[in-house]
C-alpha positions in Angstrom: -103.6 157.8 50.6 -99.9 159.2 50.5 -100.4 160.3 46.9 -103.8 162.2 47.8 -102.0 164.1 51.0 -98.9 164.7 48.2 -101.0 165.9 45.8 -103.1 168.6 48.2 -99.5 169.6 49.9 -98.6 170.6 46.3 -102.1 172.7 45.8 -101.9 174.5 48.8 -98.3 175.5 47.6 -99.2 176.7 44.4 -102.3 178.6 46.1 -99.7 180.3 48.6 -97.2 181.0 45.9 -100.0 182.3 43.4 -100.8 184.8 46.7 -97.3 186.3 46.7 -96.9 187.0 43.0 -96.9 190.7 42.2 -100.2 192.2 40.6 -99.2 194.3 37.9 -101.8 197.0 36.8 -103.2 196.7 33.0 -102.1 199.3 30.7 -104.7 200.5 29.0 -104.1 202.3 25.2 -107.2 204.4 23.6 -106.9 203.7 20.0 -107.9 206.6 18.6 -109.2 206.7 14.9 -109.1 210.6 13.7 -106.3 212.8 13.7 -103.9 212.9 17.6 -102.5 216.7 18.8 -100.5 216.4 22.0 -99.9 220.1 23.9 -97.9 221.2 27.0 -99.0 223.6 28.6 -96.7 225.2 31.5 -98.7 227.9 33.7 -97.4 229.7 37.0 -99.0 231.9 39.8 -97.1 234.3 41.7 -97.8 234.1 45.6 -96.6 235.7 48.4 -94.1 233.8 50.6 -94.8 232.9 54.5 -91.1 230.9 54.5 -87.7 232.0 54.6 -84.7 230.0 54.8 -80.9 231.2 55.8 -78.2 229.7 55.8 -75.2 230.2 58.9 -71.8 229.2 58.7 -68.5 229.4 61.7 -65.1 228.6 60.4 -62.6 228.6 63.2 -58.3 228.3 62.6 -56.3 226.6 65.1 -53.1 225.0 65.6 -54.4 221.4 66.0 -57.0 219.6 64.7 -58.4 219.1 67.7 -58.4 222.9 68.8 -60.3 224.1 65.7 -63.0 221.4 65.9 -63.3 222.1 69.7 -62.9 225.9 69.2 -65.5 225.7 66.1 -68.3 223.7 68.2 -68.4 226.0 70.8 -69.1 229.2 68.6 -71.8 227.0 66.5 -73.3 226.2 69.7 -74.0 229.9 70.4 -74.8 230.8 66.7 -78.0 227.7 67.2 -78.6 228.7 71.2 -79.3 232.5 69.5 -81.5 230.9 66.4 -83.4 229.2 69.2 -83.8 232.5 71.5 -85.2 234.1 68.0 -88.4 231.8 68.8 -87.3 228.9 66.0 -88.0 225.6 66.6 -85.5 222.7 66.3 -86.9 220.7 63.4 -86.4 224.3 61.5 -82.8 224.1 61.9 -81.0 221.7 60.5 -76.8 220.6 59.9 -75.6 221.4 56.3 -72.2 220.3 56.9 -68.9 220.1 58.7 -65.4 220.2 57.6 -62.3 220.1 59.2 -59.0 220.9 56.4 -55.4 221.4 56.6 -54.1 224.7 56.2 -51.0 225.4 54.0 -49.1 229.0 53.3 -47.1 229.0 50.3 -43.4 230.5 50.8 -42.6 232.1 47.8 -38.8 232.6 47.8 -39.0 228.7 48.4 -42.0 228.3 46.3 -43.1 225.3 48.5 -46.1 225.2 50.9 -46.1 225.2 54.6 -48.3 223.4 57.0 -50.3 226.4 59.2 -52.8 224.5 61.1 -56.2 223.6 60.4 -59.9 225.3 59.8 -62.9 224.0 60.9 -66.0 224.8 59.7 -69.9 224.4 60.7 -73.0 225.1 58.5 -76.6 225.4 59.5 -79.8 225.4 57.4 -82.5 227.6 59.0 -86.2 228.3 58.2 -88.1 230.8 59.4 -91.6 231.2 59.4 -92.0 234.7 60.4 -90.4 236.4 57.2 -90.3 240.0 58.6 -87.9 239.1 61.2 -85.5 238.0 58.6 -83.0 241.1 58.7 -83.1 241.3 62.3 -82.3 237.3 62.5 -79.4 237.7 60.2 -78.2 240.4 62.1 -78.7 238.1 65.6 -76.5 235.6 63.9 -73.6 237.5 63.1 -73.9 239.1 66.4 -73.4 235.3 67.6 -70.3 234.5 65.7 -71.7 233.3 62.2 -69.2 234.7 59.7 -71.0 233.3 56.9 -74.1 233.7 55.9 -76.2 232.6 52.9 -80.2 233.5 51.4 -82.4 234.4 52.2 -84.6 232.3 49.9 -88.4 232.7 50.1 -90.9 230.3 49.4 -94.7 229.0 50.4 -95.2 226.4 53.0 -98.1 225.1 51.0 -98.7 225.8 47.9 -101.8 223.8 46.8 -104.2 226.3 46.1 -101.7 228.5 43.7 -101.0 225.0 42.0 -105.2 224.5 41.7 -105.6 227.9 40.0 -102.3 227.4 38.1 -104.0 223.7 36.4 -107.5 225.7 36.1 -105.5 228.3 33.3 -103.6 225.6 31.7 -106.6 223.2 31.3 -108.0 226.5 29.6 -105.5 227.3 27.8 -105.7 223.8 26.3 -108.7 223.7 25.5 -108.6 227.5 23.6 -105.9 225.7 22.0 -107.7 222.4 20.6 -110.7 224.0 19.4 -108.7 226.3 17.3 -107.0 222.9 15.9 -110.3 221.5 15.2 -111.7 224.1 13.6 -108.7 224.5 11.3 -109.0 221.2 10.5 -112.6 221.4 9.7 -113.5 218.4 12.7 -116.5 219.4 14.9 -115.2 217.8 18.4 -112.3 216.2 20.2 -111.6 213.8 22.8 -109.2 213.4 25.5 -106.8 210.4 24.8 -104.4 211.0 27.8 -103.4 213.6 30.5 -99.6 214.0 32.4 -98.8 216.5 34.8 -95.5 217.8 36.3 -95.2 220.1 39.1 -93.3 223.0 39.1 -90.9 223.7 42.2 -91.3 227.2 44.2 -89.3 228.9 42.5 -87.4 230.7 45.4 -86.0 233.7 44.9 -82.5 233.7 46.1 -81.0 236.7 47.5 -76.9 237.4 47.4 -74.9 235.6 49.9 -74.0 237.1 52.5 -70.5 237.1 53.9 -69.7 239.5 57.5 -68.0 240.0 60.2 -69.3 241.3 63.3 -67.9 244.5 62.9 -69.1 245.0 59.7 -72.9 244.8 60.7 -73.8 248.3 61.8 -78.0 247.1 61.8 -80.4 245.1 60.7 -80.0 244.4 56.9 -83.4 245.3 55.1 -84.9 242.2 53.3 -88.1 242.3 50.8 -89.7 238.9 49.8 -91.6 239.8 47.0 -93.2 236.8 45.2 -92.8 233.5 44.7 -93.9 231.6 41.3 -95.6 228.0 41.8 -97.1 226.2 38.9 -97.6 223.2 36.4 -96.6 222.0 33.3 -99.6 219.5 31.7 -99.8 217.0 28.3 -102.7 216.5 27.0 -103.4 214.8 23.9 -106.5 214.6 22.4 -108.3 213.0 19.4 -109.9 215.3 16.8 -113.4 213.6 16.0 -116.5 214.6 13.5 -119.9 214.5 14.3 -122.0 211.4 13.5 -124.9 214.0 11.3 -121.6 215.4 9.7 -120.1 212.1 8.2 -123.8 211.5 7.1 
């Protein structure tokens, strides 16, 4: 009786343990018996853009560390208050980075360095979806106390339509390409052995950073997004094959 209860304790183990093994997925070759040609094919479609992202920096010297920190959070604070007032939502603004950093002046009589103070800086990513506002953001921003700016770089919120027409030319393209193989090679047909795709990124177009001072900013700067290139880049290999009435 104790060896029957033994023995089902250790089935119902070995069932439970069987149930929390890993299932690994069968890889599955296609031999392939006539002659293999792999091609990549890369296309890309241009698109016009409906994002924009800037970036916005404050740097602020002071005496302390604590001064420049506390002097360099206030004047962030109104730099993302007047992002906000532009209409942009939170989740489309987003930290970069902060830094806080000795300053040092080199004496050059005593060619040593000398302690100065400290600069804190502040850096905000920001995307905006209403691209013809662009030049009058970056001229809000500076008018809040960013003194350095960054973009604007353009891009397409979604991009899956571009990247269909994109595959469509390059599975073309392929094929164009494997029927001239085949009838180089005197076969009569192929097959498709196996298919890989990579996706291109944007491509954004970056414009030149922008560094100002409030001063310096007598108007809007003119911005023009042009296009944006999206695409894929596809292997396919595929098995050159003769027809059954031909090998007859």
């Amino acid at each position: 009786m104790i060896h029957n209860v033994f023995k089902a304790a250790v089935l119902a183990l070995a069932a439970a343990t069987a149930s929390l093994a890993p299932v690994y997925a069968a890889n599955i070759e296609i031999e392939a018996e006539g002659p293999v040609i792999e091609l990549r094919i890369t296309e890309s479609v241009e698109a016009e853009p409906d994002l924009v992202t800037i970036g916005a920096g404050v740097s602020t010297d002071a005496p302390t560390a604590v001064e420049a920190l506390r002097a360099n959070s206030v004047q962030m604070q109104s730099v993302i208050d007047r992002i906000k007032a532009l209409g942009v939502d939170s989740k489309d603004i987003q930290t970069t980075g902060i830094n806080l950093n000795a300053r040092y002046e080199y004496e050059r009589p005593a060619n040593k360095r000398r302690f100065v103070g400290y600069t804190a800086s502040n850096r905000v990513s920001v995307t905006l979806r209403k691209i013809e506002e662009t030049g009058e953001a970056l001229d809000a921003l500076v008018a809040a106390g960013a003194t350095d700016l960054s973009g604007p770089s353009f891009s397409v919120e979604d991009d899956t339509a571009a990247k269909a027409q994109a595959r469509a030319r390059a599975f073309e393209r392929a094929k164009t390409r494997v029927e001239e193989y085949a009838a180089l090679l005197d076969y009569d047909t192929y097959r498709v052995l196996e298919i890989n795709e990579s996706v291109q990124g944007r491509s954004p177009i970056y414009a030149e950073s922008l560094r100002a001072v409030r001063s310096d900013v007598a108007a809007a700067p003119p911005v023009e997004p042009g296009l944006v290139s999206t695409g894929v880049s596809i292997t396919i290999k595929y098995e050159l094959l003769k027809d059954e009435a031909t090998e007859e």
